[in-house]
C-alpha positions as CSV (number, residue, x, y, z in Angstrom):
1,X,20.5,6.1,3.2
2,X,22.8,8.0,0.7
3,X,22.7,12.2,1.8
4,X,22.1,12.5,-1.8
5,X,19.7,10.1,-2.4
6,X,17.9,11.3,0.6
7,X,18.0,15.0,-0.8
8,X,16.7,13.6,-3.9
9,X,14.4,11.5,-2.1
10,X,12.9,14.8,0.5
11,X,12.5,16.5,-2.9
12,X,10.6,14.2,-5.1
13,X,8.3,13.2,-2.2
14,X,6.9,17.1,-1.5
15,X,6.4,16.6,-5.4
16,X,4.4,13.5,-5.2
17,X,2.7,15.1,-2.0
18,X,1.6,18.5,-3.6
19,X,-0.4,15.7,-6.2
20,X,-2.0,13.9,-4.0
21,X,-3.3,17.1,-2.3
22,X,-4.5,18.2,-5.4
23,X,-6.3,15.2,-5.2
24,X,-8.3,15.5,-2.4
25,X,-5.7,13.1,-0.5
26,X,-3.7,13.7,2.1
27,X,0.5,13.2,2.0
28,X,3.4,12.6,4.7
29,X,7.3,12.2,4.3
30,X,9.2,10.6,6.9
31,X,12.9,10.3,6.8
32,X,13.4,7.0,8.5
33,X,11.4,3.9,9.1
34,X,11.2,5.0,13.0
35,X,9.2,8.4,11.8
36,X,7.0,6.5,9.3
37,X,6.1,4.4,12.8
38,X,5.5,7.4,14.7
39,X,3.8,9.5,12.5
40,X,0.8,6.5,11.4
41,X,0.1,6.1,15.1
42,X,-0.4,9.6,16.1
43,X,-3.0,9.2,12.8
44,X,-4.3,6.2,14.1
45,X,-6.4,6.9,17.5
46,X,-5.9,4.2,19.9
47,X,-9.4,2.3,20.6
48,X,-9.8,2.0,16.4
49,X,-11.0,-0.8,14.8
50,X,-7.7,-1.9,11.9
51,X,-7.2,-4.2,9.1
52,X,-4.9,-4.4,6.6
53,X,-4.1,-6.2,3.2
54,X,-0.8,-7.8,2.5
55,X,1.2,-4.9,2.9
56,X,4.8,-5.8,3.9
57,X,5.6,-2.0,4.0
58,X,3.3,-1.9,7.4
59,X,5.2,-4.4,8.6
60,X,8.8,-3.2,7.3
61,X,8.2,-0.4,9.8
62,X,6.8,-2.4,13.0
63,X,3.0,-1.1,12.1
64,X,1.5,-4.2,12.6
65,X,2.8,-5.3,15.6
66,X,2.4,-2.1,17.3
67,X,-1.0,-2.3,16.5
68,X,-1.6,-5.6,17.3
69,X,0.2,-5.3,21.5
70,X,-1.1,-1.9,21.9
71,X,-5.1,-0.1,22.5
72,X,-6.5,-1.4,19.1
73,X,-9.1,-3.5,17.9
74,X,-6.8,-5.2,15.1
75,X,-8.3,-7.1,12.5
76,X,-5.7,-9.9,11.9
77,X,-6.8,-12.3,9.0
78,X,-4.5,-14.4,10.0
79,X,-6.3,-15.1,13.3
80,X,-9.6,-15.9,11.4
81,X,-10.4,-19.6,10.6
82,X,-12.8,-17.8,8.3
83,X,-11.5,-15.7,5.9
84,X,-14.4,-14.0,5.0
85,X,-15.7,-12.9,8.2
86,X,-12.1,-11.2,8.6
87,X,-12.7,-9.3,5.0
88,X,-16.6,-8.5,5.7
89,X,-15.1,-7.1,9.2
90,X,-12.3,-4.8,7.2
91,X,-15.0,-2.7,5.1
92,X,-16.7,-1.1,8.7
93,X,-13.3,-0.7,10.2
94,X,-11.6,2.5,11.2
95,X,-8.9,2.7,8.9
96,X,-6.9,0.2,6.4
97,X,-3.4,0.1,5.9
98,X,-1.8,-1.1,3.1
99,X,1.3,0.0,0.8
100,X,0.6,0.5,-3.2
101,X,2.1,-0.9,-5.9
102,X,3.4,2.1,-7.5
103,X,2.8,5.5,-6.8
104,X,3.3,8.9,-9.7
105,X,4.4,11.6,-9.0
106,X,1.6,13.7,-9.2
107,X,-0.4,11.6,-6.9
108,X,-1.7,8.8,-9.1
109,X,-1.7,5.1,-6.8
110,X,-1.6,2.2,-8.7
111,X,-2.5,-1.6,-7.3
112,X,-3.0,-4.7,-8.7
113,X,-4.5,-7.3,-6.7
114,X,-5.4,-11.0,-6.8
115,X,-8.7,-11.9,-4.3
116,X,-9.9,-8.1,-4.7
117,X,-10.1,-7.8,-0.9
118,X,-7.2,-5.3,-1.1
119,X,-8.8,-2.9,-4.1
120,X,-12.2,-3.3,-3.1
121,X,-11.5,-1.8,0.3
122,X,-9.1,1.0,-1.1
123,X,-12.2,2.0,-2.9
124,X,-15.0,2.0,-0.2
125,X,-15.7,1.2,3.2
126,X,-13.3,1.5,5.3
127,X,-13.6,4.9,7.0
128,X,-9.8,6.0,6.3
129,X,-7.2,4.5,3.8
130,X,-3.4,4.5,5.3
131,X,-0.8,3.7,2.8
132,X,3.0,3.2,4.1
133,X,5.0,3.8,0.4
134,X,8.7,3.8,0.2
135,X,9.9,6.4,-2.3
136,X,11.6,2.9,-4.3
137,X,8.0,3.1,-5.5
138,X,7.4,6.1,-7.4
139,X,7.3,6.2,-10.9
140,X,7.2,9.5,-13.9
141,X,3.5,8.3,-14.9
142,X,0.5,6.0,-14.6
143,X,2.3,3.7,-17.8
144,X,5.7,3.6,-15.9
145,X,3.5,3.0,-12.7
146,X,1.5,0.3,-14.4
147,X,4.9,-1.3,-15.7
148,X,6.6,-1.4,-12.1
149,X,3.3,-3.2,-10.9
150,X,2.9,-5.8,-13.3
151,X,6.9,-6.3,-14.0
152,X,7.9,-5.9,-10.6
153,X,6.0,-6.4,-7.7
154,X,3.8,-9.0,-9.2
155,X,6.2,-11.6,-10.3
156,X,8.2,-11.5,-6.9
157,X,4.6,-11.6,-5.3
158,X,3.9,-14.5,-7.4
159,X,7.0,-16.4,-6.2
160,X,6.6,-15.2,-2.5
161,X,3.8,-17.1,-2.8
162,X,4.7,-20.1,-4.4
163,X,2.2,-19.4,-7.4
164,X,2.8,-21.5,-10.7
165,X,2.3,-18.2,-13.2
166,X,5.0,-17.5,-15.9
167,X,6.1,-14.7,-14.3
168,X,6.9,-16.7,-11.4
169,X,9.5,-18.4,-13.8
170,X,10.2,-15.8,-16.3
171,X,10.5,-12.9,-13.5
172,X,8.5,-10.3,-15.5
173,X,4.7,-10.0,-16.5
174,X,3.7,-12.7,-19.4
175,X,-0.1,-10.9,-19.6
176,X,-1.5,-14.3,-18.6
177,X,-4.5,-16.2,-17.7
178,X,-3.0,-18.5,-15.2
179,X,-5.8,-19.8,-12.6
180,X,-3.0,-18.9,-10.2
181,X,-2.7,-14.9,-11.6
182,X,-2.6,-11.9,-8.8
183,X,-3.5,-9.8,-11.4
184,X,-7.0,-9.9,-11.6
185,X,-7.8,-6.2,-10.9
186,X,-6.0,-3.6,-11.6
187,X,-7.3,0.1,-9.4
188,X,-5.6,3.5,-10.4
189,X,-6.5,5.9,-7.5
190,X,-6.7,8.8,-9.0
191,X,-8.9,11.0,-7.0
192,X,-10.9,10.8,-3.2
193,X,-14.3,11.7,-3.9
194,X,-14.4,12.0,-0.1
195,X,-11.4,14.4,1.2
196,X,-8.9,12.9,3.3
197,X,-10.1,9.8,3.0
198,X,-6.8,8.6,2.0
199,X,-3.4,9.3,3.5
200,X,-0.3,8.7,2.3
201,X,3.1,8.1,4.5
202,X,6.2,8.3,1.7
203,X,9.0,7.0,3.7
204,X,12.9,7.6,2.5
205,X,13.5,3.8,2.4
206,X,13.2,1.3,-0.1
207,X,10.2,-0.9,1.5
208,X,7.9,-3.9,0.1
209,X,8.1,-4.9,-3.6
């Protein structure tokens, strides 16, 4: 990374930290992928139950697979012939990681999600929230935050997944009611009723959509 983009970048991020404290949520900066890595797992207690959404920020920086070859009680979907049972699991579990759509910078997470599994647990259950956020993710306000969301990681989420939506074709948001839409729900986080709940890692990298 750029010295002066990661000045910029160290700078911004105690901002965006500062907000989410005033928040009731709890912020970390890490300078490299490789301290992102370290940093989650010293948060993460070995022998905890963990689940995660679709985040490819936790896997950008070798979260996953970590957690999946070390002392955890992972939660992989994947692994699940049923679904369900893998999502009914991830609302008791220890903590759930996932990355955010678009973050402000005073504090404010934005996510837009598709099946709900993702928002829904971001909101309750799961005992603690870890989100992995490159700083290629923050945004002034919750209307530019919105706008990234819906113009930039939906429609490349759209065509990761082979989804016939306009945006898919278009490569921006088309407000649509496609039976094949990701944006179904939209949560803005903007305070943790229940302090430190939710932790954020900002990492000085440009990671996930």
């Amino acid at each position: 990374m750029n010295e002066n983009i990661t000045l910029r970048n160290r700078k911004l991020a105690a901002k965006v930290i500062k907000g989410l404290e005033s928040r009731q949520m709890t912020g970390f900066y890490a300078e490299t992928k490789e301290e992102a890595l370290a940093k989650a797992l010293e948060l993460i207690p070995e022998g905890s139950s963990v689940s995660m959404g679709g985040g490819m920020s936790v896997h950008e920086i070798g979260l996953a697979d970590k957690l999946k070859d070390g002392n955890y009680n992972f939660i992989d979907r994947d692994a699940y012939e049923d679904k369900r049972e893998a999502m009914l699991l991830t609302y008791d579990c220890d903590f759930f990681l996932s990355s955010c759509n678009a973050i402000t910078e005073d504090g404010v997470l934005v996510n837009i999600d598709g099946n709900a599994n993702r928002v829904s647990a971001i909101c309750q259950g799961p005992k603690h929230v870890l989100f992995i956020v490159g700083m290629n993710k923050v945004c002034d306000d919750v209307d530019g935050a919105m706008k990234r969301a819906r113009n930039v990681a939906a429609p490349i989420n759209a065509q990761r997944f082979g989804l016939s939506t306009p945006c898919s074709s278009t490569g921006s948001c088309m407000n649509c009611k496609s039976p094949d839409t990701i944006c179904c729900q939209f949560l803005i986080t903007r305070f943790s009723r229940h302090k430190d709940r939710i932790s954020v890692i900002l990492v000085n990298d440009n990671l996930g959509f």
